[in-house]
C-alpha positions in Angstrom: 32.7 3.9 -3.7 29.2 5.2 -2.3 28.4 8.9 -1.8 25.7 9.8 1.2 24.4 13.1 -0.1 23.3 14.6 3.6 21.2 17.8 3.4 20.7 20.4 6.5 18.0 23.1 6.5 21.1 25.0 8.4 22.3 26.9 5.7 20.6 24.8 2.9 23.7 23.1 2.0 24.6 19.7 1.2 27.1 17.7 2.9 28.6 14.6 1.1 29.5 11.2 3.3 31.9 9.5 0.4 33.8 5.8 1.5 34.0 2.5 0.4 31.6 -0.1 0.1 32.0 -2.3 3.2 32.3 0.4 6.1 36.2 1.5 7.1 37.6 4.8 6.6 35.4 7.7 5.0 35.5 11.2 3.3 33.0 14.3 4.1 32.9 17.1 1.8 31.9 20.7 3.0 30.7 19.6 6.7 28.1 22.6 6.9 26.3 21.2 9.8 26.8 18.5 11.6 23.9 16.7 13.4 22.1 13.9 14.5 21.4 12.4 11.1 24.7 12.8 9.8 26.2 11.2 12.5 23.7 8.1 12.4 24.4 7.9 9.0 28.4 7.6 9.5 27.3 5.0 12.3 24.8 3.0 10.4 27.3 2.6 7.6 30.2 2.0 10.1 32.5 4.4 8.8 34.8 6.6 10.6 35.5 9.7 9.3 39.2 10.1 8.6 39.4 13.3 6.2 37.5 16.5 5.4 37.6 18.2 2.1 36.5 21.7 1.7 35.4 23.5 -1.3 35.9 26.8 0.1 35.8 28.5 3.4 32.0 30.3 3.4 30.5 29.9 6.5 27.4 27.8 4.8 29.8 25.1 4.1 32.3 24.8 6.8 30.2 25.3 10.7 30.0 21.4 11.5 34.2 21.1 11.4 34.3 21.8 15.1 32.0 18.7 15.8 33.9 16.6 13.0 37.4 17.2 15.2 35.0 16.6 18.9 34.3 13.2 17.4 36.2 12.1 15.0 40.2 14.2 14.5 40.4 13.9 11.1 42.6 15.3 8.3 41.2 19.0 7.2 42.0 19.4 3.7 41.5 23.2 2.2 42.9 25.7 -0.2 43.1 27.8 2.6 45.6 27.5 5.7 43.0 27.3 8.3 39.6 27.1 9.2 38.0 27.7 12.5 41.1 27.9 14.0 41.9 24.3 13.1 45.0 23.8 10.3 44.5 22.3 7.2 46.3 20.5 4.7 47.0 22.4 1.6 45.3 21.3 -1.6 46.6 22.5 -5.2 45.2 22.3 -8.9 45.3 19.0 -10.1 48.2 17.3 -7.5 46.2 14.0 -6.6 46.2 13.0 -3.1 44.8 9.7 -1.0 42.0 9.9 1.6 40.2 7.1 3.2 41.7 4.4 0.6 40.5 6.9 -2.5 42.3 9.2 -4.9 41.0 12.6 -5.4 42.3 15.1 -8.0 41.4 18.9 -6.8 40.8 21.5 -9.5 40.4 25.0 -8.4 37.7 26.8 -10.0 37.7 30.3 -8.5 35.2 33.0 -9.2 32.5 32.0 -6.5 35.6 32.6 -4.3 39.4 32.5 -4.7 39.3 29.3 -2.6 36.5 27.2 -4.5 38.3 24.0 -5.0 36.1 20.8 -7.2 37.3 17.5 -5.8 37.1 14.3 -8.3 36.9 11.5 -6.7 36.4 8.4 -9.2 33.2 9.4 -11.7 32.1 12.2 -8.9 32.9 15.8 -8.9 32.2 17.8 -5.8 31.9 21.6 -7.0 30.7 23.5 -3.9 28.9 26.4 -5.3 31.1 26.9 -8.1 28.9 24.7 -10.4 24.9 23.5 -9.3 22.5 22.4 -12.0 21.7 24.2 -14.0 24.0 27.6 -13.3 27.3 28.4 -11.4 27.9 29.7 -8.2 26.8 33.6 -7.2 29.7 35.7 -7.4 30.3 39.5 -6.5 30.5 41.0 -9.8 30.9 40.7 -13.7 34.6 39.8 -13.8 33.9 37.1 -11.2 31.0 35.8 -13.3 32.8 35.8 -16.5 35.6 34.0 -14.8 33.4 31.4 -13.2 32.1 30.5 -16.5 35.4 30.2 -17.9 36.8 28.5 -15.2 33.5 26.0 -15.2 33.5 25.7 -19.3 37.6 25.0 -19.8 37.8 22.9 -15.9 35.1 20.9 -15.9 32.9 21.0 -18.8 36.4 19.4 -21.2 35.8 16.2 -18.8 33.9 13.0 -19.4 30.4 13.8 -20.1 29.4 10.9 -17.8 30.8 12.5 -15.0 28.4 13.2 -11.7 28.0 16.7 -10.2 27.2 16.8 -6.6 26.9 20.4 -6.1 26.8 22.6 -2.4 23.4 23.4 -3.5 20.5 21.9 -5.0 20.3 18.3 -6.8 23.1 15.9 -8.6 23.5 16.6 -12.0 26.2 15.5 -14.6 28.8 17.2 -16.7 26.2 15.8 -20.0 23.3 17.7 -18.7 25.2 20.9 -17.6 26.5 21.2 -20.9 23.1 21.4 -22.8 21.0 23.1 -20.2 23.3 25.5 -17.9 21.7 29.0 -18.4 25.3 30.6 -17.6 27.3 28.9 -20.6 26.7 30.5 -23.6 27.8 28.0 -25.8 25.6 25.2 -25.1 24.4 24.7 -28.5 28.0 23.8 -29.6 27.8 20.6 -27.3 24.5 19.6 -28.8 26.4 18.1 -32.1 28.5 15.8 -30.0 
C-alpha cells in the first residue's frame, strides 16, 4: 500500500491518495480541494479513484467531492447519508469493508463532531481532526473535549503503538508518539513504563 499525503492551502487540510503499489484502483480520504496537483498525482501514479472516505462532513474536508464525481464516479463512503447532494454509503464502528482491493475498519470517534469517523487501513489510521499530533480535534465545549479524549484514549490509543497517524491537519505522527507527548491526554506518563 502507498499513501500520497496531498496538502491544499484551501482550507489547510490534508487530503490522502491511498492504493496499491503498481497503479489500479485507489482510495482518497477527506477530498478538501481538489486541484491540479492532486489530479497529476492520481495520473502520474496511474490510479483511478474508485472510493472516497470521509472523516466527517466540515466543509474544510469535503469541497473537492464535486470534482471527484466530474472525473472520476466513485463510491462516497460517510457516516452521514449525504454530502453535497451526492449519497453516500453508510460506514459503522468497526464493520470492515473493501475499497480499491484494501480493507478498512472505521472507528467513530465523535467529539470533534458526531460524524468524525478514523479509517484503518493496514498500519495507517486516518483521524480527520479528531486526533493531529500532538492534540485532538477543536470541539464546541467541555463535554465534547472530555469525550474526544476519551474517545481518542480507549479508540485509538489501546492499538498497536506502531500504528501511523495521518491526521486532517498538520504532520503524520504515530499512536507511540501521541501517547507520550499529546498535551490533551492526561495520562501520558502511564504509557511511559511500557
Amino acid at each position: 500500500m502507498k499513501i500520497f499525503p496531498h496538502f491544499s492551502v484551501v482550507g489547510f487540510c490534508n487530503t490522502y491518495l491511498v492504493g496499491g503499489p503498481a497503479g489500479g484502483p485507489a482510495i482518497i480520504i477527506d477530498p478538501g480541494y481538489v486541484d491540479n496537483d492532486l489530479i497529476n498525482l492520481i495520473q502520474k501514479q496511474e490510479y483511478v479513484i474508485t472510493d472516497v472516505l470521509f472523516t466527517h462532513s466540515h466543509d474544510a474536508h469535503v469541497k473537492g467531492v464535486g470534482t471527484l464525481m466530474k472525473v472520476y464516479r466513485p463510491r462516497l463512503h460517510g457516516a452521514f447519508s449525504r454530502i453535497r447532494s451526492f449519497p453516500l454509503l453508510p460506514v459503522s464502528h468497526n464493520e470492515i469493508f473493501s475499497c480499491a482491493g484494501l480493507s478498512v475498519m472505521p472507528i467513530h470517534v465523535p467529539g470533534h463532531s458526531i460524524d468524525s469517523m478514523v479509517y484503518r487501513i493496514g498500519d495507517a489510521l486516518f483521524t480527520g481532526d479528531a486526533l493531529a499530533s500532538g492534540h485532538v480535534g477543536s470541539t464546541s465545549g467541555y463535554r465534547e473535549h472530555a469525550l474526544l479524549v476519551n474517545m481518542v484514549t480507549s479508540r485509538l490509543l489501546s492499538m498497536d503503538d506502531r500504528l501511523l497517524v495521518f491526521p486532517g491537519h498538520g504532520a503524520p505522527s504515530s499512536i507511540l508518539i501521541e501517547k507520550l507527548f499529546n498535551r490533551d491526554i492526561e495520562d501520558r506518563a502511564s504509557y511511559l513504563g511500557k
